[in-house]
N, C-alpha and C positions, 0 to 999 in steps of 0.2 A: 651668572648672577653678578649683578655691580653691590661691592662690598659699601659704598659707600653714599646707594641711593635711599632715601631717607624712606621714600615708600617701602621699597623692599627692606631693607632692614626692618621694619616695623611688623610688615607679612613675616621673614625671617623670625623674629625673640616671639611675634604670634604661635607661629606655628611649635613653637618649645615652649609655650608658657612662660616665657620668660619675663623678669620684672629687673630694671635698673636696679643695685644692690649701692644707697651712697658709703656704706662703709668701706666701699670697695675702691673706690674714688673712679665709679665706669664711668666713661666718656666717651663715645663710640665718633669715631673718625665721620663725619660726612662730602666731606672735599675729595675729591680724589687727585687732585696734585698734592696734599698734603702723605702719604702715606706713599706716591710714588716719587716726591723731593723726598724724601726720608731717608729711603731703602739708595738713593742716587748719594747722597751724602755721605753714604755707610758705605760707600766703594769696595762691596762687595762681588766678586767673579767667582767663576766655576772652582779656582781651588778655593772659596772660604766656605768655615761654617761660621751657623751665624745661630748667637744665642739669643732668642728673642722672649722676654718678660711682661708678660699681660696682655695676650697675643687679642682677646677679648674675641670678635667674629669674623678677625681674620685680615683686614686691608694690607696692612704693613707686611704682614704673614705674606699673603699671597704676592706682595710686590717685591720680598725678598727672595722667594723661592724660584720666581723666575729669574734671578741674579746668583744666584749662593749652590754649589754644592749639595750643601744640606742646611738645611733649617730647623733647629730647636725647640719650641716655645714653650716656656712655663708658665703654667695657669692655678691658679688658686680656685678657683669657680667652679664647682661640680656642674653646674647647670650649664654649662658653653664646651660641654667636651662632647655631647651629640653637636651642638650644634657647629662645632672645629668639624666634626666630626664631616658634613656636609658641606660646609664651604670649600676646606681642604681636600676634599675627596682628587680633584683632578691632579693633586700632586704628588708623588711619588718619593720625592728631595723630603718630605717634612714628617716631622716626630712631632705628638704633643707629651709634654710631660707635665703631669699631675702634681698639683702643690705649691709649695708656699718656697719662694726664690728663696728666703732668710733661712730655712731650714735646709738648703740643698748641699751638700758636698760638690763646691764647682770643681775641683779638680776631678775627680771620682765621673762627673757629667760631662765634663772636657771628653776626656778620655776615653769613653764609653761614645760618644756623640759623632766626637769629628776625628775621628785617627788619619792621617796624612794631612788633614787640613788645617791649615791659617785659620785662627778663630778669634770673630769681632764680635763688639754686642751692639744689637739694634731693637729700639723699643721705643713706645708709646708708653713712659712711664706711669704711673700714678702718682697722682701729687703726693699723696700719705704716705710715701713708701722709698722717696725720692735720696735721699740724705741716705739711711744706713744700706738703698741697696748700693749705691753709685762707691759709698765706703768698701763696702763688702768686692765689689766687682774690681777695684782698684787697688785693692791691697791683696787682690789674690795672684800678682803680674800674672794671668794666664790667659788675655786679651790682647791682642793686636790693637783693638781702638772701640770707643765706647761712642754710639751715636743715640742720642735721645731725645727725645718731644718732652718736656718739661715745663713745668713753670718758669715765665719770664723771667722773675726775680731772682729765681733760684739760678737758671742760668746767669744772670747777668754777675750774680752773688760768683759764682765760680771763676769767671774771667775778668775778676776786680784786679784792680790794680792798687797797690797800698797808699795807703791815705784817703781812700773812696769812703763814703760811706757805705757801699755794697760789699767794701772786703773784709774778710773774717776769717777764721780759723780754717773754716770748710773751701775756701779760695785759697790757701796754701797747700790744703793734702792734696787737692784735686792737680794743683800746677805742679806738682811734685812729683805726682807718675804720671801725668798727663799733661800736652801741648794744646789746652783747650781754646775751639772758637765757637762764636755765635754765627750760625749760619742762615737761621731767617726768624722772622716772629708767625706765629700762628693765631688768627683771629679764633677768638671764643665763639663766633659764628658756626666754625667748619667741625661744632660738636654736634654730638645728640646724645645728653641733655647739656646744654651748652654752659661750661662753668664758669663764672663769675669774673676769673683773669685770664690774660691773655698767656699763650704759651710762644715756647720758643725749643727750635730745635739746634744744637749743640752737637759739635765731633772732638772727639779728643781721643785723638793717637797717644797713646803710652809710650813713655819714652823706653829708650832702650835702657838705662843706667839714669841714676839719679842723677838730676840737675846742681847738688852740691856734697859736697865730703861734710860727714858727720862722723861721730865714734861711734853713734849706733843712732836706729831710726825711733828706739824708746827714749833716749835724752834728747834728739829732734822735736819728739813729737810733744812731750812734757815739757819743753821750754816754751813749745807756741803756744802749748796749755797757758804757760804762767803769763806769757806773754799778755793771752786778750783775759785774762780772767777776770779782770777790771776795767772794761774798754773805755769809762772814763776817768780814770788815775794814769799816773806815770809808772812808763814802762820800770820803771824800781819797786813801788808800789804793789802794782799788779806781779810782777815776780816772786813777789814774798808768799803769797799764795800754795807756790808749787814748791819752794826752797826754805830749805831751816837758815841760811846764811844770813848774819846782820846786815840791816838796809845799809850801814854804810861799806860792808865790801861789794855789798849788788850793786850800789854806785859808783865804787871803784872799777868793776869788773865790766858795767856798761861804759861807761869813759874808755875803759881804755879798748872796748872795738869800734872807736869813733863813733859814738852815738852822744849826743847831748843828755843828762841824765834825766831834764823834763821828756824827753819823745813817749809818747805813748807808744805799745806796742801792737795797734794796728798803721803804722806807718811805714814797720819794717816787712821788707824783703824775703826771697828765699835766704840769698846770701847773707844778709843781716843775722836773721835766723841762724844759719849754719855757723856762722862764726859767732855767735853770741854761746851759742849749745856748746863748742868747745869749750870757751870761759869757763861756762859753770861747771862743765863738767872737770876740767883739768882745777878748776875751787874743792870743789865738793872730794876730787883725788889726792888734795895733798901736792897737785903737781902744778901748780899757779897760784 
């Protein structure tokens, strides 16, 4: 069966009664280099498993199994688990697992899944669901590297560089446990039902160890809070937000990590960030 011929698919969800669900954000693959550049980007071999998220009728699925160990995938969709059920039949390597990714225990499914293997994630995300699973999958470090088909924006949003208008809050968590690239665009064409923007697939290797020294990754991540909390005020401004400190030690405290006290704080850096987070936090201690 070709996963990805538009006839056949159609015979295929016939044959299950099946109907496109848009709350679900389905968009079923029809290109077939798209779902085997995918699984090629995801630089997966016989030692990896590989966790795959909205596996839908299978493309990405079956072009990772013929690369990976083992193969995972999580489905929300009671109505595509007959039909995983047949496409994946020739496989032996692949698990489907039942449910909703945001609800899953990934360490608990690591562990259960791939014991002795190196484990990546590879998916054909959904757009609705983009942001807190990529959070969730990233702050759990239990990934070797995250490969995803996504919204263009959203990717191009994560591999911002500061001062862009595409970078934001969500461009520094992602560069922070991850070395993330854009690695092709995907035409809204190679859908069925074909969605309105274009997509783009994305690798991001996790780093081994954080890219800067903080005193902890809760005064990290609450400084970047303050930082864009007001992406058009000054980064002084917009820090008051997150700190009880009077505006004029937050401008004492920005000056003296060499930042001008107009900088907005989408301008700054990891490292900006990480030595800014000392400041306030060694303010807020008593100990600066």
């Amino acid at each position: 069966m070709h996963l990805c011929d538009r006839n056949e698919i159609q015979n295929l969800l016939a044959r299950h009664g099946f109907r496109f669900a848009k709350s679900l954000g389905q968009n079923f693959l029809i290109e077939a280099w798209v779902p085997r550049d995918i699984a090629a980007a995801c630089g997966a071999d016989e030692g990896c498993g590989v966790l795959e998220i909205g596996p839908g009728i299978g493309p990405l699925t079956d072009e990772l199994c013929k690369l990976a160990g083992k193969v995972a995938s999580v489905e929300l969709d009671q109505r595509l688990y007959p039909v995983l059920a047949e496409t994946m039949a020739g496989h032996d390597n692949f698990t489907l697992i039942p449910g909703d990714v945001m609800k899953l225990d990934l360490a608990k499914t690591v562990a259960e899944q791939f014991p002795g293997l190196r484990v990546k994630v590879c998916a054909n995300l959904p757009y609705n669901i983009t942001t807190p699973v990529l959070t969730k999958l990233v702050e759990s470090r239990l990934f070797e590297s995250l490969t995803v088909l996504i919204q263009k924006e959203v990717a191009e949003r994560i591999c911002a560089a500061p001062g862009t208008a595409e970078y934001g809050a969500f461009s520094l968590l992602m560069q922070y446990y991850t070395e993330p690239k854009l690695c092709f665009t995907v035409p809204n064409t190679c859908f069925m039902p074909a969605p309105k923007v274009t997509s783009a697939v994305i690798h991001c290797p996790v780093r081994e160890k954080p890219p800067v020294d903080v005193p902890s990754e809760a005064a990290f991540w609450r400084a970047v809070r303050g930082g864009f909390a007001l992406r058009r005020k000054t980064l002084v401004n917009s820090l008051q937000t997150a700190y009880q400190l009077p505006k004029e030690r937050l401008t004492e405290i920005v000056t003296a990590c060499g930042l001008d006290p107009a900088v907005r704080g989408e301008r700054l850096g990891l490292a900006e960030y990480a030595s800014l987070t000392w400041a306030l936090w060694r303010a807020e201690e008593g100990n600066g």
